[in-house]
ChimeraX commands (.cxc) that place a marker at each C-alpha (Angstrom):
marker #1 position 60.85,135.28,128.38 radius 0.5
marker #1 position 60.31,136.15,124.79 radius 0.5
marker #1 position 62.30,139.64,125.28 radius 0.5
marker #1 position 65.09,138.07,126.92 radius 0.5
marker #1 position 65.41,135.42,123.95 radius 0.5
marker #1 position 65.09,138.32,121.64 radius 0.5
marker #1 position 67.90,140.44,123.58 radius 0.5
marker #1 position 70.34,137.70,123.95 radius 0.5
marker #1 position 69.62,136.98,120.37 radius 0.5
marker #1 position 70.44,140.85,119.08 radius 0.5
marker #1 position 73.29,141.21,121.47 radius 0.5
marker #1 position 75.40,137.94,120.01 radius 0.5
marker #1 position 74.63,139.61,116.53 radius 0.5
marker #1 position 76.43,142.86,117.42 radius 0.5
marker #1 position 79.64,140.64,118.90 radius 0.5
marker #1 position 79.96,138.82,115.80 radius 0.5
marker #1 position 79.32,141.72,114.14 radius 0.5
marker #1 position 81.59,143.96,115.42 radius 0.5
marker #1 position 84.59,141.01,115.36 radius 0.5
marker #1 position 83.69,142.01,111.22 radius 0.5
marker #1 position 84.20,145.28,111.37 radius 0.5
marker #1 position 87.14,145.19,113.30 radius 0.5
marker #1 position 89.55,143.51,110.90 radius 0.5
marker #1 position 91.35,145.90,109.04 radius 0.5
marker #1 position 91.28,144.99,104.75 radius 0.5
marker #1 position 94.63,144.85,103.90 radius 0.5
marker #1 position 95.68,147.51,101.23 radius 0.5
marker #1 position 98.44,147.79,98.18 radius 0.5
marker #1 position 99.18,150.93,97.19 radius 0.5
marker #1 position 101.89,149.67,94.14 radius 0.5
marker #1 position 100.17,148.20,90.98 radius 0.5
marker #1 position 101.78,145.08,90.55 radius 0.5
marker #1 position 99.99,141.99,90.55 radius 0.5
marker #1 position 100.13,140.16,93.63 radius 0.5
marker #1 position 101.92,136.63,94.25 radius 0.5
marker #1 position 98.07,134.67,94.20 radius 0.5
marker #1 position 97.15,136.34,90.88 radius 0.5
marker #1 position 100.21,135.55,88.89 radius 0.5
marker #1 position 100.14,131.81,89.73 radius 0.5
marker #1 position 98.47,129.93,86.72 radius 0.5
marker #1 position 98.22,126.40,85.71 radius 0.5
marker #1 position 100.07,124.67,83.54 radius 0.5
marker #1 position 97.08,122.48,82.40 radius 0.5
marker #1 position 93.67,123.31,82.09 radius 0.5
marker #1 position 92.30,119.68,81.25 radius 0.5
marker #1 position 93.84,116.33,82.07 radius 0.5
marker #1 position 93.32,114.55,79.19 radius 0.5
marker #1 position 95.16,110.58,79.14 radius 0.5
marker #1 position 95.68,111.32,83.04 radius 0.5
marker #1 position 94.22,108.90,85.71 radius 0.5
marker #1 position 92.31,109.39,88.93 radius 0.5
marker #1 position 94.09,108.27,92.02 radius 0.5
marker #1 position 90.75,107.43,93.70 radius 0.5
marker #1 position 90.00,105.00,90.86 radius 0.5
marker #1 position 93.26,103.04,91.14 radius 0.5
marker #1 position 91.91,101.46,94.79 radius 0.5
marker #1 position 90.28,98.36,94.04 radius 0.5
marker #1 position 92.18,97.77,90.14 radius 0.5
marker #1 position 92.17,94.31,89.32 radius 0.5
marker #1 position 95.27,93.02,88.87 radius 0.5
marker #1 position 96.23,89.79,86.46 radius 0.5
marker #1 position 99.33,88.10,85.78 radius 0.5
marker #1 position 100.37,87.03,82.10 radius 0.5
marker #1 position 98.00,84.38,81.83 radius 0.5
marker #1 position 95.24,86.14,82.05 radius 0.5
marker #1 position 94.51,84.96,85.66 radius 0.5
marker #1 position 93.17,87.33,88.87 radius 0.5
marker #1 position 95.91,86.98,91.37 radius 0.5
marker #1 position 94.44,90.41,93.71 radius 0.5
marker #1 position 93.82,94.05,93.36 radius 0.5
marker #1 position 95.28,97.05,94.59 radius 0.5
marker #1 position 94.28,98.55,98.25 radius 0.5
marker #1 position 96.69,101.54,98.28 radius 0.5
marker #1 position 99.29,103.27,96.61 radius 0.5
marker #1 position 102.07,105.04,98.97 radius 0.5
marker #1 position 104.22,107.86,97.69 radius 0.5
marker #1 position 107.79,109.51,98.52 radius 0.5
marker #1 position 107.56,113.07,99.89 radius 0.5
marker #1 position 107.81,114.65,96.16 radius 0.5
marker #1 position 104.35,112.85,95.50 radius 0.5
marker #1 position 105.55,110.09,93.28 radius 0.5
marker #1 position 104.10,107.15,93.71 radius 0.5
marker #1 position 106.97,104.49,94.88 radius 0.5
marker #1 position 104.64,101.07,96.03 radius 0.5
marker #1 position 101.36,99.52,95.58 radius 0.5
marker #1 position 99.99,97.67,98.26 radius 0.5
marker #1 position 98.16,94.53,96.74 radius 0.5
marker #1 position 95.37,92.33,98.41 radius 0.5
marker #1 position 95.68,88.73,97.36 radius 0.5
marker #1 position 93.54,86.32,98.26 radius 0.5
marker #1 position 90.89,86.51,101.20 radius 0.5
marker #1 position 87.10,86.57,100.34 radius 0.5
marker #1 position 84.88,90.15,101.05 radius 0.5
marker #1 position 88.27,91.42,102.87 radius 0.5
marker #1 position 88.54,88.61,105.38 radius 0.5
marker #1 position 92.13,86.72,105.28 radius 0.5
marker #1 position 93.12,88.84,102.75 radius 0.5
marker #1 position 97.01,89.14,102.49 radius 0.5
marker #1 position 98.62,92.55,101.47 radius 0.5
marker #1 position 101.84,92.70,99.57 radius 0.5
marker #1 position 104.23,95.60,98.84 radius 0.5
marker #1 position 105.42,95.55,95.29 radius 0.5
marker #1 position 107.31,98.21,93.34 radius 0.5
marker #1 position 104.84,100.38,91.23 radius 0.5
marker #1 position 106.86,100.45,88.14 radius 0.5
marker #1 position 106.54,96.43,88.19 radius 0.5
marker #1 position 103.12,97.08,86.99 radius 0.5
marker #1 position 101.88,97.08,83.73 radius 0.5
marker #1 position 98.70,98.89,83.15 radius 0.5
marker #1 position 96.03,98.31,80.42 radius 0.5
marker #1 position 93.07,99.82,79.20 radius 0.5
marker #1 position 91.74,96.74,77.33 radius 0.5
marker #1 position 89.41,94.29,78.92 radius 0.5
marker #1 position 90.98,91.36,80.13 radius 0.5
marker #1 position 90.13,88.71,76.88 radius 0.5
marker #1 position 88.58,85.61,77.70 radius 0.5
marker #1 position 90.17,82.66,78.08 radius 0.5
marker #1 position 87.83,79.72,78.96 radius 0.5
marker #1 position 87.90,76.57,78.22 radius 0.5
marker #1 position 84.56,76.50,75.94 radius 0.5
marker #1 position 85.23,77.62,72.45 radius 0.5
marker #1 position 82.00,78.82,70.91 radius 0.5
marker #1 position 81.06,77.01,68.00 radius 0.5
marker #1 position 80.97,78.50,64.22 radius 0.5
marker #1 position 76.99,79.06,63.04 radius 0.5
marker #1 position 77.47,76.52,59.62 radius 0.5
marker #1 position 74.46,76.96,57.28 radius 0.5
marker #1 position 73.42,74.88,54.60 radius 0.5
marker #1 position 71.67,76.00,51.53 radius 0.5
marker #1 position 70.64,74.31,48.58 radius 0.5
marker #1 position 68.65,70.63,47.60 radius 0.5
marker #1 position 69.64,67.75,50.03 radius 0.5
marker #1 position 70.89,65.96,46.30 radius 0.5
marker #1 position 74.69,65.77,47.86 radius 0.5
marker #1 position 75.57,68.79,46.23 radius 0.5
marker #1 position 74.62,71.48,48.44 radius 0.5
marker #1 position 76.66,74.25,49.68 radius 0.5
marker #1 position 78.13,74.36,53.16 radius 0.5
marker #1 position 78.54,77.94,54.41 radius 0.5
marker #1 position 80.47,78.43,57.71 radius 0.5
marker #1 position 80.43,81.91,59.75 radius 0.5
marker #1 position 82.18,82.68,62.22 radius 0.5
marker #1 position 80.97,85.82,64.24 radius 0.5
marker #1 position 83.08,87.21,67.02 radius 0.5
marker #1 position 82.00,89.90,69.08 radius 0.5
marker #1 position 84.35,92.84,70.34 radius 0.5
marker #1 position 83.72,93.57,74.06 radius 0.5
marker #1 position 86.78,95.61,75.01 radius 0.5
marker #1 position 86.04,98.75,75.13 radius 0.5
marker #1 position 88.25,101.89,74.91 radius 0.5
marker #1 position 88.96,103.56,78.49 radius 0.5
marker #1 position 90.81,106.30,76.99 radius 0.5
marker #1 position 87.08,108.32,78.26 radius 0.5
marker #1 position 87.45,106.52,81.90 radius 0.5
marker #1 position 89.78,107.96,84.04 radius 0.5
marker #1 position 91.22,104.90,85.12 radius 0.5
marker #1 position 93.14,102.02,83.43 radius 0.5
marker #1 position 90.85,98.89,82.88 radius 0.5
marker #1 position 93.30,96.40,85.38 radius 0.5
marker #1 position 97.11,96.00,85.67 radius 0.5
marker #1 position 99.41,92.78,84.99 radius 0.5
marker #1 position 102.09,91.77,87.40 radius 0.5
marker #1 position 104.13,89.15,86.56 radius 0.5
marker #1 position 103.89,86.20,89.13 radius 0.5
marker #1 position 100.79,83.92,90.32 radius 0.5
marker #1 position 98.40,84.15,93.50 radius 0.5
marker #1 position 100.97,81.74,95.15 radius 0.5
marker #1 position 103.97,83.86,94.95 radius 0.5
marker #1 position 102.25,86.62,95.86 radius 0.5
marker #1 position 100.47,84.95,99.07 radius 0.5
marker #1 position 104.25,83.46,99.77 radius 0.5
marker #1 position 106.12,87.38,100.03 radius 0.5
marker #1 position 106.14,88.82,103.31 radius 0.5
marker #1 position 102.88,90.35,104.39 radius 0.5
marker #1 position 102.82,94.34,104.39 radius 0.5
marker #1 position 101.90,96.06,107.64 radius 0.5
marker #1 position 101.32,99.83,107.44 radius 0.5
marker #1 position 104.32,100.95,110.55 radius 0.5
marker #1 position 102.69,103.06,113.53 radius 0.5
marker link #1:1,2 radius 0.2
marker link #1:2,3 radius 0.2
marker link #1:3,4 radius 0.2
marker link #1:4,5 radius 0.2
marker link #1:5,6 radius 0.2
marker link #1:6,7 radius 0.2
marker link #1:7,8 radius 0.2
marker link #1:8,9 radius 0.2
marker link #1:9,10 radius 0.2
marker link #1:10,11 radius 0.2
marker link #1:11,12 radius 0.2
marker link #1:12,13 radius 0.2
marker link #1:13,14 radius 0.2
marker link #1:14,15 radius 0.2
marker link #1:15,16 radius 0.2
marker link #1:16,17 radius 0.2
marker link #1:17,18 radius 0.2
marker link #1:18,19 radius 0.2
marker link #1:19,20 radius 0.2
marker link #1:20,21 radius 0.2
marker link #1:21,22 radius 0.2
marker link #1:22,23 radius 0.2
marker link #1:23,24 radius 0.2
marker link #1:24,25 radius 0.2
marker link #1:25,26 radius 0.2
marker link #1:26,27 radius 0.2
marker link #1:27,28 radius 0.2
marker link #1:28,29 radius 0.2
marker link #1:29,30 radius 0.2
marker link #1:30,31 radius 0.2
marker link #1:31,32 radius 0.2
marker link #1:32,33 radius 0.2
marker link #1:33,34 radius 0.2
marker link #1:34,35 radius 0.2
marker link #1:35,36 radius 0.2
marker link #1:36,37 radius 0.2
marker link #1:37,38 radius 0.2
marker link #1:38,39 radius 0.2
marker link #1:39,40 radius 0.2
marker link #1:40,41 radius 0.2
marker link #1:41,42 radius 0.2
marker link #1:42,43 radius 0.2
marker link #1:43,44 radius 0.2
marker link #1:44,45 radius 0.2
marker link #1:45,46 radius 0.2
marker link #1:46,47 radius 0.2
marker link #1:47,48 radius 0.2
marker link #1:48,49 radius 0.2
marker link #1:49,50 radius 0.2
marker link #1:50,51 radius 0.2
marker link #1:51,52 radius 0.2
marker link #1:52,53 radius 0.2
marker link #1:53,54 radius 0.2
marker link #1:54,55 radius 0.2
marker link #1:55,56 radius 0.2
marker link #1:56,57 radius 0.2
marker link #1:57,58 radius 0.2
marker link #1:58,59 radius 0.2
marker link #1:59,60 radius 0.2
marker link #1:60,61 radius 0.2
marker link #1:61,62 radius 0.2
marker link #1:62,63 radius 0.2
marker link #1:63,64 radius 0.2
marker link #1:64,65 radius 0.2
marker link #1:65,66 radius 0.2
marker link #1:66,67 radius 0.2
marker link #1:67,68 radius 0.2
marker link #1:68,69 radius 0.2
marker link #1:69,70 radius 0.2
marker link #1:70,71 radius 0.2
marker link #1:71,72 radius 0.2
marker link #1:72,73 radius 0.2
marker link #1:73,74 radius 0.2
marker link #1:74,75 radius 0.2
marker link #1:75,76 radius 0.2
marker link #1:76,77 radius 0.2
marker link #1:77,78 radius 0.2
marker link #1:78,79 radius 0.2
marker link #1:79,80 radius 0.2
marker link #1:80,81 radius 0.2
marker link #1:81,82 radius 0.2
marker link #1:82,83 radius 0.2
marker link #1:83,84 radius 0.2
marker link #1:84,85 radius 0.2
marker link #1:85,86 radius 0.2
marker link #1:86,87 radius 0.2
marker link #1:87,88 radius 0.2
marker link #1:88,89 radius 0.2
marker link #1:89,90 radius 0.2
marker link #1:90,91 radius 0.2
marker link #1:91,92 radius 0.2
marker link #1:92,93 radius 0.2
marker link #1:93,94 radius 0.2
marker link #1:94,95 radius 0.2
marker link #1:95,96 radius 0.2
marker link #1:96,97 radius 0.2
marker link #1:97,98 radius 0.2
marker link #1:98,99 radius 0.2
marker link #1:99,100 radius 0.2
marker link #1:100,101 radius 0.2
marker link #1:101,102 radius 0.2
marker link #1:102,103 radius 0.2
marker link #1:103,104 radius 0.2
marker link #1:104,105 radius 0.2
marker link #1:105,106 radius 0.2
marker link #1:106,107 radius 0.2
marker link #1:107,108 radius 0.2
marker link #1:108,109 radius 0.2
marker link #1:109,110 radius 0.2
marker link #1:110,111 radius 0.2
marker link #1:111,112 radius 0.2
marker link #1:112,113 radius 0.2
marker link #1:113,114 radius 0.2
marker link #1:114,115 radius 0.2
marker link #1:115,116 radius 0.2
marker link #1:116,117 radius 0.2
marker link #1:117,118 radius 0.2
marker link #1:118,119 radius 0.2
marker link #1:119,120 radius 0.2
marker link #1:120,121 radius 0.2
marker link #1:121,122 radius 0.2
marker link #1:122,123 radius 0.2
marker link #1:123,124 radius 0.2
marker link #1:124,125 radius 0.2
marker link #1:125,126 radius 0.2
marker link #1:126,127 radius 0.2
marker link #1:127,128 radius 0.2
marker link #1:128,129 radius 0.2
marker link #1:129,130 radius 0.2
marker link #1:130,131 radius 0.2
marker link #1:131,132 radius 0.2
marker link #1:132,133 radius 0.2
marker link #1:133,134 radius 0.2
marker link #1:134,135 radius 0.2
marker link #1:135,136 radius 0.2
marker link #1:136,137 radius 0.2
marker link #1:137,138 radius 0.2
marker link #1:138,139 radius 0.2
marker link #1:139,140 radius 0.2
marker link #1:140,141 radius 0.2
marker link #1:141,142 radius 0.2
marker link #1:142,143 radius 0.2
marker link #1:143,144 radius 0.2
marker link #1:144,145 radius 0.2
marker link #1:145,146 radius 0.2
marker link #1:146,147 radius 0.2
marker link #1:147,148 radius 0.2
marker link #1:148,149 radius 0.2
marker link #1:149,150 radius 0.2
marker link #1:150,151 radius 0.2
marker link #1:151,152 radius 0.2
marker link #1:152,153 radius 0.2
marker link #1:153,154 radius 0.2
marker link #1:154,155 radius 0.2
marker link #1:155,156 radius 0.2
marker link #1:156,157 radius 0.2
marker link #1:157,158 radius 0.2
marker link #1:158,159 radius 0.2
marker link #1:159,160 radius 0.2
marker link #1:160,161 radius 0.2
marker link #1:161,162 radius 0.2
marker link #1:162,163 radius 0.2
marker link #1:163,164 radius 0.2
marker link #1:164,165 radius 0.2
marker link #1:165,166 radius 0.2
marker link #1:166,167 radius 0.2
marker link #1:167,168 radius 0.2
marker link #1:168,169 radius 0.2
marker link #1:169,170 radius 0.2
marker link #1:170,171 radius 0.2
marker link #1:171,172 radius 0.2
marker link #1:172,173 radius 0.2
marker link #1:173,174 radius 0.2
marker link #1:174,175 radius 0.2
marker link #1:175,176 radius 0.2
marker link #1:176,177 radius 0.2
marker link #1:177,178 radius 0.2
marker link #1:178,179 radius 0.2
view
């Protein structure tokens, strides 16, 4: 049984094998480069450019600062620019989510972070130094803390602002990809 596993096992070998050494390399006899080795690339790096894979999932605000949905898909003409973006508004973990078409050059993309716009204000730290005699010195600082950060290292904008609320969106037609 051993042999016959060990015959079968040589004789597949020496197909494959042979299927190799049956394909003829093709040769140039001229000098000149071929068509593959003169094609180069413009760029090397991509420096400022932005992932497609990334832009799934962008948050997307409207002027006030509010999240009305984020993008689920960007579609493209046949020359590979990109023509719509296919919003999600609404819904809750992708459930009753509505999709809208809008125009890609509608959106405005940012690489801040989105500043905050609660209703709290934080309070100034005051500090006090001196007797308690009436005269003492009231010293008020205000600290305020930077948390945008640059995304010009990210490869993706921070979010996108389209201008209209999660009601006008929810109201457009809903987008159905065609069969």
């Amino acid at each position: 049984m051993l042999m016959k596993s060990i015959a079968a096992g040589l004789a597949g070998t020496a197909l494959l094998a042979t299927v190799a050494f049956a394909q003829n390399p093709t040769t140039t006899t001229d000098k000149s480069p071929t068509a593959a080795t003169t094609a180069t690339t413009t760029t090397t790096t991509a420096s400022g450019e932005w992932r497609a894979s990334k832009m799934a999932g962008l948050k997307i605000y409207n002027d006030a600062n509010e999240n009305i949905g984020s993008i689920n898909d960007l579609l493209m003409d046949k020359s590979g620019a990109v023509k719509i973006a296919v919003i999600g508004v609404g819904g809750f973990l992708g459930m009753g989510e509505h999709l809208v078409a809008v125009p890609f050059e509608k959106l405005k993309f940012v690489n801040e972070a989105v500043a905050y716009t609660g209703t709290g204000t934080k309070p100034a730290a005051t500090t006090t130094t001196g007797a308690a005699t009436g005269t003492e010195k009231t010293t008020t600082t205000t600290t305020t803390t930077n948390t945008a950060t640059s995304s010009s290292s990210k490869w993706y904008p921070d979010h996108a602002v389209f201008n209209a609320t999660k009601d006008q969106l929810k109201s457009m037609p809903e987008f159905k990809y065609s069969e």
